[in-house]
N, C-alpha and C positions, 0 to 999 in steps of 0.2 A: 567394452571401451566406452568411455563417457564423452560426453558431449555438451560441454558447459556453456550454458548461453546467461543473458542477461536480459530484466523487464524493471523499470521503475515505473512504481507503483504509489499513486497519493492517494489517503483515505483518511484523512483527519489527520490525528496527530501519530505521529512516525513512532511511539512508545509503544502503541497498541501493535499497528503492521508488525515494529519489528517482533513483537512478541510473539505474536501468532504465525507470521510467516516461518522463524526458526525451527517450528515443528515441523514442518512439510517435510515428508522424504522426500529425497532427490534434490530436495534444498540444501547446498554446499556455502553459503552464507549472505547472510542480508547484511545490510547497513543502511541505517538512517541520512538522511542527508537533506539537500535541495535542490531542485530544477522546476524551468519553467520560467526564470525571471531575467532582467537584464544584468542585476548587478553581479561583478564576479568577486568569485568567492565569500558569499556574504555570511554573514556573522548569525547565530541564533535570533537573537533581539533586533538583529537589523529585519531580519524576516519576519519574525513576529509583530514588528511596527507594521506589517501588509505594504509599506512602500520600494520594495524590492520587484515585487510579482513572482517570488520564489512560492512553490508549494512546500510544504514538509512531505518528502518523499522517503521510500527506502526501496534499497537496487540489491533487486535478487538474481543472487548467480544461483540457476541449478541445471541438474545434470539431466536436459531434455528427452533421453535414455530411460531416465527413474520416476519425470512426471514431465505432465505436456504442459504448453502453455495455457492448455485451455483449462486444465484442471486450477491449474495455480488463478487464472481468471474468475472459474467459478467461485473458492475461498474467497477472494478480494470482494467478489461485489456482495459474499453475502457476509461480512464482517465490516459492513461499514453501509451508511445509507447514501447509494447514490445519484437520490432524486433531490437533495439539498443543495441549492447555489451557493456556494462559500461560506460550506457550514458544515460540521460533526456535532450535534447534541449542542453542548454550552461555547464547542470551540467556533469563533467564528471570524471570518475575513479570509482573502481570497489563499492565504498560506494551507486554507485544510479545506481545499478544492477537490473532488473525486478528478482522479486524470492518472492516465495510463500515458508513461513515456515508453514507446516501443522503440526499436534496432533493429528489426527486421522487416522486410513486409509480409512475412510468415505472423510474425506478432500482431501487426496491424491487422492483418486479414481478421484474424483468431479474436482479436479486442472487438473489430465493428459488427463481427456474426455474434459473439455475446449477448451485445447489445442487443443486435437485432432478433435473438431470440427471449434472451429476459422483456423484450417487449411487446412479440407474440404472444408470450407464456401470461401476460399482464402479472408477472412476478411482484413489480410495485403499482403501487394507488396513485404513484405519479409518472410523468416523464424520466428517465433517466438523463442526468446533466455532465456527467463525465465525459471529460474532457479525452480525443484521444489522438498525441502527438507525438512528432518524431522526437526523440531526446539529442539536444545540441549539447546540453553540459552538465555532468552532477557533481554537486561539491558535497563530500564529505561530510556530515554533521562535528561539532566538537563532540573529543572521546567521553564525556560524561554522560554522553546522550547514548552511548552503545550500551546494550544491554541495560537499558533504565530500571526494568521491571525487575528483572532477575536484581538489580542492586537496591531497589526500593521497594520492596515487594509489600512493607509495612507502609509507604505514602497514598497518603488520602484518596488524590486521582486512581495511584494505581487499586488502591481497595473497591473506589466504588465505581471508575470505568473502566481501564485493561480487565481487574478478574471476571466481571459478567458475562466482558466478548470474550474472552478466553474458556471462560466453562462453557457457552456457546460454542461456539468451534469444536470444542473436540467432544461435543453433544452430535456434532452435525457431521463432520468429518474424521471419524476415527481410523477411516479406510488408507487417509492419507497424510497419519500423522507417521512420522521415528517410529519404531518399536521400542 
């Protein structure tokens, strides 16, 4: 019997997550999207302006049964840097903010022990800045945005930043990828 829950997840820009999150087993589907801002239902480019306060997010449903939250935590913080304040690499403004929108207090609990151990562990050379909140609302990305990678697999971004974190990942994670 499955047990389908849900965690949105910002770590730069939403091409990469969705990409990499799709492989998890027990991942029953991701979608790019937006939360965190006041504007509703806002627009890509309205997000991208950073006057919204929307992140570029993507809401994973999976089957709590096939993987924990904690696993799917651990992927997230190590496929993205989250000691950057509103920033990924070249991408920068508060839209590609590291922040964990949780639904549970099972999830919250699971996000702030994370933390609290990747910063025992001194896993990073900085502080961790991620942000970690209840999720009020997520809007849906436009459908050009779903599966970007898998339809641009030849565009520049995705050549020289999705595939490095992607061959990363399943360097680091092959215990919890699909078969």
């Amino acid at each position: 019997m499955s047990k389908i829950e849900s965690i949105v997840l910002g770590g730069g820009c939403f091409w990469c997550t969705e990409t990499i999150f799709k492989q998890l087993r027990g991942v029953v589907a991701v979608a790019p999207g937006y939360a965190g801002g006041a504007r509703p239902d806002p627009s890509y480019e309205q997000v991208c302006s950073g006057a919204t306060g929307h992140a570029e997010v993507i809401k994973v449903d999976y089957d709590s049964e096939q993987i924990s939250v904690d696993d799917l935590l651990s992927v997230f913080f190590s496929v993205h840097d989250p000691t950057t304040l509103n920033r990924q690499g070249h991408d920068i403004g508060t839209q590609y903010r590291s922040v964990i929108f949780f639904n549970t207090s099972k999830q919250e609990d699971a996000a702030k022990a994370k933390v609290a151990e990747l910063t025992q562990e001194s896993t990073f050379p900085d502080p961790i800045v991620t942000e970690i909140k209840p999720l009020e609302k997520f809007y849906e990305a436009e459908d050009y945005h779903h599966d970007y990678f898998a339809k641009n697999p030849d565009q520049t971004y995705c050549q020289l930043v999705i595939n490095p974190k992607l061959k990363k990942f399943k360097d680091k994670w092959k215990s919890l990828m699909k078969s």
